[in-house]
C-alpha positions in Angstrom: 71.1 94.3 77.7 70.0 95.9 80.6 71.7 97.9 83.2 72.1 99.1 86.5 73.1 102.3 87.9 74.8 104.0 91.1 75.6 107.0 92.0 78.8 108.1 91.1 79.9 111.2 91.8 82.5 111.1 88.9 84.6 114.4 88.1 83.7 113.6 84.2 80.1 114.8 84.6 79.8 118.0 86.4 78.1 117.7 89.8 78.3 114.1 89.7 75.6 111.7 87.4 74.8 107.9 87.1 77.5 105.8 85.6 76.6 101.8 84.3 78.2 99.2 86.5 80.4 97.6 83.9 81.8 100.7 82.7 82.9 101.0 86.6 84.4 97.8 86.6 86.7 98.2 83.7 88.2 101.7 85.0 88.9 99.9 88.3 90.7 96.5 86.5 92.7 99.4 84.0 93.6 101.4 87.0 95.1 98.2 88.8 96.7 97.0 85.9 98.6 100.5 85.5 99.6 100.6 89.5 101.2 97.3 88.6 102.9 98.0 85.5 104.5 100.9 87.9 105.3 98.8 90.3 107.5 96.7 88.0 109.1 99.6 85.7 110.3 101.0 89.0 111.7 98.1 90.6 113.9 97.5 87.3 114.9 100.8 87.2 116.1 100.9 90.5 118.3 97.4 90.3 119.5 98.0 86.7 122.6 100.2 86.3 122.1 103.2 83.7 123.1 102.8 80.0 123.6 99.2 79.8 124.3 98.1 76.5 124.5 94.0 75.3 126.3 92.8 71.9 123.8 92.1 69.3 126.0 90.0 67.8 129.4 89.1 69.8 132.6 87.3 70.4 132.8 85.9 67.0 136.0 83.5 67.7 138.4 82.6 65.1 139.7 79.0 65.8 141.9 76.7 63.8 144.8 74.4 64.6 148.2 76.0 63.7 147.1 79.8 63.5 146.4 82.6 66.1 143.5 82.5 68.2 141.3 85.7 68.1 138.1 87.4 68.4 135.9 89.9 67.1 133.2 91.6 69.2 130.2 94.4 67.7 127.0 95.6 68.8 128.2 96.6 72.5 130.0 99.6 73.7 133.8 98.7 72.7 137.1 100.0 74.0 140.5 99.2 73.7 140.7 98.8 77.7 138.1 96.1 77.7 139.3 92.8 79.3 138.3 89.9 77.5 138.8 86.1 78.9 140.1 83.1 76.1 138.3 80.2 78.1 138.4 76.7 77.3 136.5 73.9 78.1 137.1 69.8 77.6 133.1 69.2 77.9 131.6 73.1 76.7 130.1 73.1 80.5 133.1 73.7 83.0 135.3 76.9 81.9 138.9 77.7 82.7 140.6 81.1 81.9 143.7 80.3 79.8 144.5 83.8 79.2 143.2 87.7 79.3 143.9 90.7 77.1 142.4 94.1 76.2 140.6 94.4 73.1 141.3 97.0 70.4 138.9 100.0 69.9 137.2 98.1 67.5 136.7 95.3 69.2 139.5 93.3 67.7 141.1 90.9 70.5 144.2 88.6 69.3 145.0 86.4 72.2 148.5 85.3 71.0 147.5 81.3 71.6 148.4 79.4 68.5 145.3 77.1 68.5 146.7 73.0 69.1 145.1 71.8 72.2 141.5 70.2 71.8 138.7 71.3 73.6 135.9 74.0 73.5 136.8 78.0 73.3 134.7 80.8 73.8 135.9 84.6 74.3 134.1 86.4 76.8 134.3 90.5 77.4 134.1 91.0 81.3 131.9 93.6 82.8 133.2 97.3 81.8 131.7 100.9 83.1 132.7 104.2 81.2 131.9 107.4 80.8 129.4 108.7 77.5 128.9 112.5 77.6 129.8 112.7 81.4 127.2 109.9 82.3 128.4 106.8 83.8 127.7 103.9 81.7 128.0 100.1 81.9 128.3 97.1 79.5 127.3 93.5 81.1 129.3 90.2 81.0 129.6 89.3 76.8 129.6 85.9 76.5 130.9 84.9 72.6 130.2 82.0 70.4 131.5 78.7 71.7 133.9 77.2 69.2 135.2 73.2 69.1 138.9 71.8 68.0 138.6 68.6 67.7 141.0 66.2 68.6 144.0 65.6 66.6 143.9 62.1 64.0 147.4 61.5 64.9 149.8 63.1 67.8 153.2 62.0 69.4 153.9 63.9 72.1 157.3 62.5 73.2 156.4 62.0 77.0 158.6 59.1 77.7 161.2 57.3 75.7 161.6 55.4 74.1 160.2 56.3 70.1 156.8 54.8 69.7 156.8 52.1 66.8 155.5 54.9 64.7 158.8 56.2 63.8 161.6 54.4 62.0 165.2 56.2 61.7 166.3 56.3 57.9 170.1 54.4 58.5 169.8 53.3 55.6 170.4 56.0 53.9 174.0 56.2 54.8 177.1 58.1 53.2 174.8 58.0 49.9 172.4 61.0 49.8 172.5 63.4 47.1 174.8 66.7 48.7 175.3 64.8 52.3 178.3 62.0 51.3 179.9 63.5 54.7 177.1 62.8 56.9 174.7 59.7 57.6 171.6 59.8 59.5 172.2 57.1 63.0 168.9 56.1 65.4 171.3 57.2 68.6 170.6 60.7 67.6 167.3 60.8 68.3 166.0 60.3 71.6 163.5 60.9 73.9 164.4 63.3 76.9 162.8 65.4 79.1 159.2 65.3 77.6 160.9 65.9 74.0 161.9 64.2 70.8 165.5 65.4 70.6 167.7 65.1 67.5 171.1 66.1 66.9 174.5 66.3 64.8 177.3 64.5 66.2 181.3 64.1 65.1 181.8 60.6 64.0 185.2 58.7 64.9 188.5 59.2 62.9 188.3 55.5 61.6 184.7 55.9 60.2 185.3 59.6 59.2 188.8 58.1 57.0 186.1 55.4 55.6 183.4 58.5 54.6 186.0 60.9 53.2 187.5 57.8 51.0 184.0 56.9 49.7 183.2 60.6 49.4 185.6 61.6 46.8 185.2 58.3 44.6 181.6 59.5 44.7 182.5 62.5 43.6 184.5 61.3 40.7 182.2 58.9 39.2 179.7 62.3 39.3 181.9 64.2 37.5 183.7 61.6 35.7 184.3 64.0 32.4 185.9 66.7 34.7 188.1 64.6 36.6 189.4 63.2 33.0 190.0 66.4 31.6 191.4 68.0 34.9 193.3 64.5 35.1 195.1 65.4 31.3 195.5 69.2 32.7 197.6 68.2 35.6 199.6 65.6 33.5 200.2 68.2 31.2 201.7 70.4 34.0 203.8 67.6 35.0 205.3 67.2 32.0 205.9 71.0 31.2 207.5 71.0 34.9 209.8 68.2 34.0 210.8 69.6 30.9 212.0 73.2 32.5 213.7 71.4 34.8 215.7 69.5 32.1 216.7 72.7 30.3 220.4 74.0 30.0 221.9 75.7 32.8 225.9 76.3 31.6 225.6 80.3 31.0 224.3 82.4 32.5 221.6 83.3 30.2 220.7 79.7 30.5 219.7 79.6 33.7 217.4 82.5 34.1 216.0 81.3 31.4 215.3 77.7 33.1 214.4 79.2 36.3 211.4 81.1 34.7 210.3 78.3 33.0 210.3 76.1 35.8 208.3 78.9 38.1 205.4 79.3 35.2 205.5 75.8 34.7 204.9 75.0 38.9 202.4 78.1 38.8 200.8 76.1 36.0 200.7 73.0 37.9 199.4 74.4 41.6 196.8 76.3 39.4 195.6 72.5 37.5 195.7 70.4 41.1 193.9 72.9 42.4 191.2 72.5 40.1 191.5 68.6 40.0 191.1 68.3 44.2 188.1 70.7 43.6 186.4 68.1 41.9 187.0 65.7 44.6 187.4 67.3 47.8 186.2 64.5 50.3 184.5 65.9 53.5 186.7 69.3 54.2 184.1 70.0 56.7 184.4 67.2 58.8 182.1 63.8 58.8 179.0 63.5 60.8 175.7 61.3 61.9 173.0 62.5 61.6 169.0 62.2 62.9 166.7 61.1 60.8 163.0 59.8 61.7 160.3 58.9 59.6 156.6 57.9 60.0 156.8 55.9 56.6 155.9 52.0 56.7 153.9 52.7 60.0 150.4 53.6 58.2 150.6 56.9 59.3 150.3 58.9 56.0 147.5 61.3 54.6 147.0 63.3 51.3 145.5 66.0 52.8 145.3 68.1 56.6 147.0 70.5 59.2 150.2 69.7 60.9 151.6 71.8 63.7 154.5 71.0 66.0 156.4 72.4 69.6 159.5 73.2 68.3 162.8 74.6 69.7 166.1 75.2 67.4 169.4 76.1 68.3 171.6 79.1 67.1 174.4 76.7 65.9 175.2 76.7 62.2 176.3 73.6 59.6 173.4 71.8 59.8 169.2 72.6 58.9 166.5 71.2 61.0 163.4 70.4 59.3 159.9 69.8 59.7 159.0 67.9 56.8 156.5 65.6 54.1 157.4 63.6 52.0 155.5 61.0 49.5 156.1 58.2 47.7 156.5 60.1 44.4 159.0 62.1 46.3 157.5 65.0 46.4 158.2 67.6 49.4 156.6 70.1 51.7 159.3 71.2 53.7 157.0 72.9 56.7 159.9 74.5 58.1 164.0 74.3 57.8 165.9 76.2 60.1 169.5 76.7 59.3 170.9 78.7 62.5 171.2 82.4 63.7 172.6 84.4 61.2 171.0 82.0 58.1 167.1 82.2 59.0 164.1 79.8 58.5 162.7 78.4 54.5 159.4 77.4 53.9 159.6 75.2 50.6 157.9 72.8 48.4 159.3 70.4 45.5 156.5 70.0 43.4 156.7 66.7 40.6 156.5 67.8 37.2 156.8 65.1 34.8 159.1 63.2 36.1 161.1 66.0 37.5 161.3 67.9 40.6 161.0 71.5 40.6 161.0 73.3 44.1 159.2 76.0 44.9 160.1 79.3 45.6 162.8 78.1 42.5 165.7 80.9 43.6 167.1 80.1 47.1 166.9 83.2 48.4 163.4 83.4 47.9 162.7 80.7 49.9 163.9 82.6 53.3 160.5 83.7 55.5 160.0 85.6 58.8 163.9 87.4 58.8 162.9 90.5 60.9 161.8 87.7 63.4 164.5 85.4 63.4 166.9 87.7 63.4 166.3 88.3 67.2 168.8 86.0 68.9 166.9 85.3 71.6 164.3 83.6 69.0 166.6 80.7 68.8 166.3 79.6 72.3 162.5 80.0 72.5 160.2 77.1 71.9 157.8 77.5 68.5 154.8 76.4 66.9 154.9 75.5 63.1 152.3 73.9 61.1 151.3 73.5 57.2 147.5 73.3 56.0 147.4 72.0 52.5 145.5 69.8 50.2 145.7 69.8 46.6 144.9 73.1 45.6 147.0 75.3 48.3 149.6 74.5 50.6 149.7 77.7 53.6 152.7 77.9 56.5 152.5 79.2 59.7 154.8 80.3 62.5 153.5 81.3 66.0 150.8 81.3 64.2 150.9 84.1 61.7 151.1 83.1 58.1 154.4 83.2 56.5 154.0 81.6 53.0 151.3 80.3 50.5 151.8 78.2 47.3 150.0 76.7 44.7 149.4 73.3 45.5 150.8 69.6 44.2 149.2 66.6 42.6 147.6 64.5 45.1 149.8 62.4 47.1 150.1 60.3 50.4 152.9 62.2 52.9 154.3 60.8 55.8 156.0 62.6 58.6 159.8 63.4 59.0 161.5 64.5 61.6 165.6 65.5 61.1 168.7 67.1 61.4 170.9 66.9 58.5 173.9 68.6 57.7 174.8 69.0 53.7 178.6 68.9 52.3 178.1 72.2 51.5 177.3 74.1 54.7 179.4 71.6 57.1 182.2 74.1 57.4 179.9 76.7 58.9 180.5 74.3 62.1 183.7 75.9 62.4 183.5 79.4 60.4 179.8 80.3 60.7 178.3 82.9 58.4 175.6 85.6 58.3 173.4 85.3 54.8 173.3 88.4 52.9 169.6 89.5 53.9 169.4 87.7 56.8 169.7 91.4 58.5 172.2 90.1 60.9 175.7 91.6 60.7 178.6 88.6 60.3 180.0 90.3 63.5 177.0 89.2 65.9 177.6 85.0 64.6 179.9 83.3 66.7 181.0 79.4 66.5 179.1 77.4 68.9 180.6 75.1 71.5 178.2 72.1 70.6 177.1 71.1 67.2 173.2 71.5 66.0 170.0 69.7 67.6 166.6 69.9 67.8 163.8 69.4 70.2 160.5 68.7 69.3 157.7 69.0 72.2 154.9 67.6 70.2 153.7 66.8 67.0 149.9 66.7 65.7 148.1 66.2 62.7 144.4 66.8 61.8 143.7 64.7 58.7 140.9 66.1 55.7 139.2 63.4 54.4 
């Protein structure tokens, strides 16, 4: 190859030399290239702020329906006075700010959403400056993963009255349920009203309550037939010792003392004998009521597996439970929530088929009691609530607000349908009157006081997300 030469009166050669023209023109195209380089290092210097850090891997969102919605953010300078945005979205492209809290120190951020409206999620950390070893620092905009709900299979949410088709009330049921032969579910007690499903306990009229208390206690004498015999022959047998005292002598004396305590043992002995007979049979001591009872069974609403999760708000009142409830046609039960009144508390229970029996789960009742330092709180009892179930065959998990209250062992597969009541048993009617605190319930007997109306419950929605 051949080359030319200039002069060049380079500072690499002493007193100046001959340089080839190639070499020349790759000094000048290196030189250029660093000037711009310069240029472009300088510019970014000057327009971005010192110490920026970005997540490497952030806003990891936790999202399903029925439970808490939070967050989890690494990789970027945390700190527990970080805002960060809940947004959702009904296409992922327009965002809206639902709510805004701090994160934790570790980048924990629980937004206190119970997750039941579809749409797209994402959390995002806003823009926050601090200090690291008395230099001012910032962290960018975090933008997290975007998460989906999808829309629920089946929802009633009770906007206008009245009852879709969906529902059925369970009047035929009547004055004959096992531990309710005082109370019978009625469709007037459920209504729609104000956006809600509202269901109630009511006092029945003193014709129909004669009519309930009659066929109560012939009820209750058929189920304890062998009792009510033997209790029968024990009051007899009073009777008879009565009439026998009263027949003894009286001429002396002696005589009469001696009849007059045989006639007071032999009363004693009688009171003692109907008392135990009227035990037996005792009718409906705590008054007779309707009930509200609604069902999704016979509408082909049913599913074997999924998440349910319902707006729900109880009152204090005691003598009645509110439930949230499953049931299938081989009567088995998940009873998502039953709410039995300040001063009782809130179950979360299951009655599992086992053979052909029933065996409910937790087995001892008061075992079945969940959330009592909650529930405790008065003011709960006025407040709406979320509850929800997610179960399939294997485990069946309940929430409230959110947070996780109980998880069983699951059931043999089965196809549940909804139900929706108030229902008040023989055995806790008379709380209408003389309400009760339950030992545990952490609520002192004190603090319960008898209601002026009788037990309802409103239910703002209802949703269900079926697993195939």
């Amino acid at each position: 190859m051949a080359f030319t030469y200039r002069l060049d009166p380079s500072p690499h050669i002493a007193g100046g030399g001959f340089w080839p023209e190639g070499f020349v023109r790759m000094r000048m195209i290196r030189s250029i290239a660093a000037v711009a380089v310069g240029l472009v290092l300088t510019v970014a210097a000057l327009v971005a702020p010192a110490g920026v850090s970005q997540a490497a891997a952030a806003g990891k969102l936790t999202l399903s329906a029925g439970r808490t919605i939070t967050a989890q953010f690494s990789g970027t300078k945390l700190d527990k006075n970080r805002v960060v945005n809940l947004q959702r979205s009904s296409d992922g492209q327009a965002w809206t700010t639902v709510k805004s809290v701090k994160m934790s120190s570790k980048g924990a951020v629980n937004f206190g959403i119970v997750a039941s409206d579809a749409g797209y999620y994402r959390a995002v950390a806003k823009e926050f400056s601090y200090k690291e070893k008395n230099k001012k620092k910032a962290s960018s905009e975090v933008v997290g993963e975007t998460r989906q709900l999808a829309a629920p299979s089946f929802a009633d949410e009770f906007t206008a009255g009245p009852l879709s088709e969906t529902w059925r009330s369970r009047d035929e049921v009547g004055y004959q349920a096992n531990g309710r032969l005082c109370s019978a579910p009625v469709s007037g007690n459920t209504s729609v009203s104000g956006g809600s499903a509202v269901l109630k306990m009511t006092n029945v009229g003193a014709s129909e309550a004669k009519t309930a208390t009659a066929g109560a206690k012939n009820r209750q004498k058929a189920d304890n037939a062998s009792a009510v015999k033997k209790a029968d022959s024990a009051v007899s047998k009073a009777e008879a010792a009565l009439v026998k005292a009263k027949a003894m002598k009286s001429n002396t004396t002696s005589q009469k003392k001696k009849r007059s305590a045989a006639i007071k043992k032999a009363e004693a002995s009688l009171k003692k004998a109907k008392a135990v007979r009227s035990a037996l049979t005792p009718g409906c001591p705590g008054g007779v009521y309707h009930n509200a009872m609604i069902t999704t069974q016979g509408s082909g609403e049913s599913f074997t597996a999924g998440t349910v999760v319902a707006k729900v708000k109880f009152v204090e009142g005691q003598g009645a439970h509110a439930g949230i409830w499953l049931q299938a046609g081989n009567r088995q039960e998940i009873d998502i929530i039953e709410a039995y009144g300040y001063g009782r508390g809130v179950t979360n229970v299951i009655h599992r088929l086992s053979g052909s029996t029933l065996k409910k789960d937790p087995k001892v009742d008061k075992d079945a009691y969940v959330a009592v330092s909650t529930v405790k709180s008065k003011s709960w009892w006025s407040k709406w609530h979320t509850v929800a179930v997610s179960f399939d065959d294997s485990t069946i998990a309940f929430y409230l607000d959110g947070a996780k209250t109980r998880q069983l062992k699951g059931m043999k597969a089965a196809d549940y349908q909804l139900v929706l009541s108030v229902l008040s048993s023989d055995w806790e009617t008379y709380r209408v009157k003389k309400p009760d605190a339950r030992p545990g319930s952490g609520v002192k007997k004190s603090a319960v006081k008898k209601q002026k109306s009788l037990p309802s419950m409103s239910v703002d929605w209802i949703r269900v997300w079926k697993k195939a």
